[in-house]
matplotlib code that plots the C-alpha trace (Angstrom):
import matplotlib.pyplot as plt

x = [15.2, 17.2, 20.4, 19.6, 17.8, 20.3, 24.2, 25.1, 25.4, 26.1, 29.1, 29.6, 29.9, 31.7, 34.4, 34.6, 34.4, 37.3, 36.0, 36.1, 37.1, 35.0, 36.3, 34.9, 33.3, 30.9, 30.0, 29.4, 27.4, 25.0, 23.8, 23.9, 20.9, 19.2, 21.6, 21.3, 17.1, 17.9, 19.9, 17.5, 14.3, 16.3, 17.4, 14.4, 11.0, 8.7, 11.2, 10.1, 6.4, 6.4, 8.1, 6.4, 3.1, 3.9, 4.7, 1.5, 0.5, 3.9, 3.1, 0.5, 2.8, 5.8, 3.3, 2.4, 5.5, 6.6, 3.7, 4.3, 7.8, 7.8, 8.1, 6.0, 8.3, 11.4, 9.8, 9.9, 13.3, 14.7, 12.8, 12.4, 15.5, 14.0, 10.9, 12.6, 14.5, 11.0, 10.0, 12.9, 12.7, 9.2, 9.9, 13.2, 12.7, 9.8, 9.8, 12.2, 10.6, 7.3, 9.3, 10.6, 7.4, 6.1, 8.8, 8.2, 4.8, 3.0, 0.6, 3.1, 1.0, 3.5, 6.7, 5.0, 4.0, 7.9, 8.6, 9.2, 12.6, 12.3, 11.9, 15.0, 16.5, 17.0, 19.3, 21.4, 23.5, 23.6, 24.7, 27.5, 29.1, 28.6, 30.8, 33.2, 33.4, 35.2, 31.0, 29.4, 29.2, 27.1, 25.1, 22.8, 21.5, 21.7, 19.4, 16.9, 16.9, 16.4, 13.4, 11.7, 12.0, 10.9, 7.7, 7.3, 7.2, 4.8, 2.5, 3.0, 3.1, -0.1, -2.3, 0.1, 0.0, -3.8, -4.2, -2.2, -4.4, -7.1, -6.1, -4.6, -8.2, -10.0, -7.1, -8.0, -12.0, -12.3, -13.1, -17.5]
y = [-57.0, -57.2, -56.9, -59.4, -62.1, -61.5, -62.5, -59.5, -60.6, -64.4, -63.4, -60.8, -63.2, -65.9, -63.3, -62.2, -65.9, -66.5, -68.5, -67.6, -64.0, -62.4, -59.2, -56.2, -55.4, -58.6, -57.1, -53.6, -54.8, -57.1, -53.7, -51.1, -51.2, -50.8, -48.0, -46.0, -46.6, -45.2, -42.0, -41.2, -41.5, -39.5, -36.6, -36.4, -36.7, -36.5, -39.6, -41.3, -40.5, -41.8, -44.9, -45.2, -45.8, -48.3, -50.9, -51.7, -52.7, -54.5, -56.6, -58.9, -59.7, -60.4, -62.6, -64.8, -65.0, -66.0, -68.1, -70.2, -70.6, -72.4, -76.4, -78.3, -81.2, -79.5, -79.7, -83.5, -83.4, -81.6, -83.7, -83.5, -81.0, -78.6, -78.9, -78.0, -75.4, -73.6, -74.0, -72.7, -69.6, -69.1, -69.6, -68.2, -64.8, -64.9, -64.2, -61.9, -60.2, -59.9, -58.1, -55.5, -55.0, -54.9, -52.7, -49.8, -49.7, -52.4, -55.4, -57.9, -59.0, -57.1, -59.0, -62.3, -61.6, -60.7, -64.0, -65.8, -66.8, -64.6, -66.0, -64.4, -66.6, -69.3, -68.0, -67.1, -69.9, -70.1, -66.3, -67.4, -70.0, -68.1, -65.5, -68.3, -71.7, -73.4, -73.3, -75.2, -78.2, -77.0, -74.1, -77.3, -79.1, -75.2, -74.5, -76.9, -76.4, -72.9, -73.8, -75.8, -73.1, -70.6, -72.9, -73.5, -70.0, -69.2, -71.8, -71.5, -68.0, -66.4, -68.4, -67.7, -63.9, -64.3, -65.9, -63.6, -60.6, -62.4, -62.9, -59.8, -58.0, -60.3, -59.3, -55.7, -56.6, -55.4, -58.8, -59.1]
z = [-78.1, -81.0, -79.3, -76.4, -79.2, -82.3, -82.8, -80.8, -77.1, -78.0, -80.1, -77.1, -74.6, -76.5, -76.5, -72.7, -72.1, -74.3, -76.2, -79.5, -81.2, -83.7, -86.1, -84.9, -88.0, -87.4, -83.9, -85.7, -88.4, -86.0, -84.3, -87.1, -88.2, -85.0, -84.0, -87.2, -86.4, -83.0, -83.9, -86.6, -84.7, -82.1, -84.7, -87.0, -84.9, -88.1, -89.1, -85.9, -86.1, -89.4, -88.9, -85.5, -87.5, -89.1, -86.2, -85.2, -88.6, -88.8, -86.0, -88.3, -90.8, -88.5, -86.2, -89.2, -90.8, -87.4, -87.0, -90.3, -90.1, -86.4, -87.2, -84.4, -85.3, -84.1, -80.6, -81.5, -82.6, -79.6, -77.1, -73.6, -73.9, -76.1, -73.7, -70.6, -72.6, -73.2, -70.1, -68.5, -70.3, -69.2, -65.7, -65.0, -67.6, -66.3, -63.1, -63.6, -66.6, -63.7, -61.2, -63.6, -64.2, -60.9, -59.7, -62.4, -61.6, -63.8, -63.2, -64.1, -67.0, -69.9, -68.3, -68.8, -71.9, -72.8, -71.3, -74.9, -76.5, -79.9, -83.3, -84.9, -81.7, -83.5, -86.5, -83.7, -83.9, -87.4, -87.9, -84.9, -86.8, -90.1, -88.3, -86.6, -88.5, -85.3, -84.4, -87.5, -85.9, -82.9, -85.1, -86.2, -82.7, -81.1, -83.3, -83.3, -79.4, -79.8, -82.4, -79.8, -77.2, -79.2, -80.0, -77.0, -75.4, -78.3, -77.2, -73.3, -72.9, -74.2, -72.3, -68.8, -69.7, -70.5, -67.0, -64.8, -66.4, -65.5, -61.9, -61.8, -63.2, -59.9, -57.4, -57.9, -58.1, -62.4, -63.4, -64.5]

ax = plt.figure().add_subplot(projection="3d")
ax.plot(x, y, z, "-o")
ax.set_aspect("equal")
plt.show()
C-alpha cells in the first residue's frame, strides 16, 4: 500500500512516461522506510512480533486522524469530477480488487473493502511537485480531486463491503 498510494509509483511512472525525471535519491527515499521495515521484520522475528502488535491498536488512531482530516467541502470543490473520480475507483479497483480475492480463495468481501483511494493519496501530488516544480501548478486541483475521491471511497465503500458480506453470508445460507 504504501508504494502503490505514496510518491513512489506516480514519480515512477512519470519517468517511464517521459515525462518528467526525478533524482534517484527522491525515488530511494519515498520507499526506505518501508524497505528498512521489511528487512528488519524479515531479520529479527522478535522485532516483527513486537511491532506486529502494535498495528491493530494503530489502526484507531490512523482511522480518526484520517477521519478528521477528510474536508466534505473538497467533494464540493471537485464536483461532479471528484464524484465520478470516487466512484470510478470503487468500481473499477473494485472489481478487480474482488477477483483477486476470489481467485486466492476468499469471499470477495476483503477486496471490496481495499477498494478505497488511501488517505496519504492525496499528498501525492503535493510530494510530486515538491520533488519536480515543473508540477506546482497541477499539485493544487490534483489534489483536491484526489481529496474528494478519497472521501468518497470512505463514504461509499464500507456500506458496499458491508453489503457483499451480507449477500455473501445468505449465498452460502450463514445469514440468521
Amino acid at each position: 500500500m504504501s508504494i502503490e498510494s505514496g510518491p513512489f509509483l506516480t514519480m515512477v511512472s512519470l519517468g517511464v512516461a517521459g515525462l518528467s525525471a526525478f533524482p534517484w535519491q527522491t525515488l530511494v527515499g519515498s520507499v526506505l522506510p518501508l524497505v528498512c521495515g521489511m528487512v528488519l521484520g524479515n531479520l529479527d522475528f522478535e522485532l516483527r512480533e513486537f511491532l506486529g502488535r502494535a498495528v491493530p491498536v494503530m489502526i484507531p488512531f490512523f482511522a480518526f486522524a484520517l477521519g478528521g482530516t477528510l474536508n466534505l467541502g473538497s467533494v464540493v470543490t471537485a464536483g461532479l469530477l471528484g464524484i465520478g473520480l470516487g466512484l470510478f475507483v470503487v468500481i473499477v479497483s473494485g472489481f478487480f480488487l474482488i477477483l483477486a480475492d476470489r481467485f486466492t480463495g476468499g469471499t470477495g468481501t476483503a477486496g471490496l473493502a481495499a477498494a478505497t483511494s488511501a488517505g496519504n493519496a492525496a499528498a501525492v501530488p503535493t510530494l510530486v511537485a515538491a520533488a519536480n516544480p515543473a508540477y506546482a501548478d497541477a499539485a493544487k486541483p490534483a489534489t483536491v480531486l484526489i481529496t474528494a475521491s478519497v472521501v468518497i471511497t470512505a463514504v461509499v465503500v464500507p456500506f458496499l463491503t458491508a453489503w457483499w458480506a451480507e449477500r455473501f453470508a445468505k449465498s452460502e445460507g450463514k445469514a440468521e
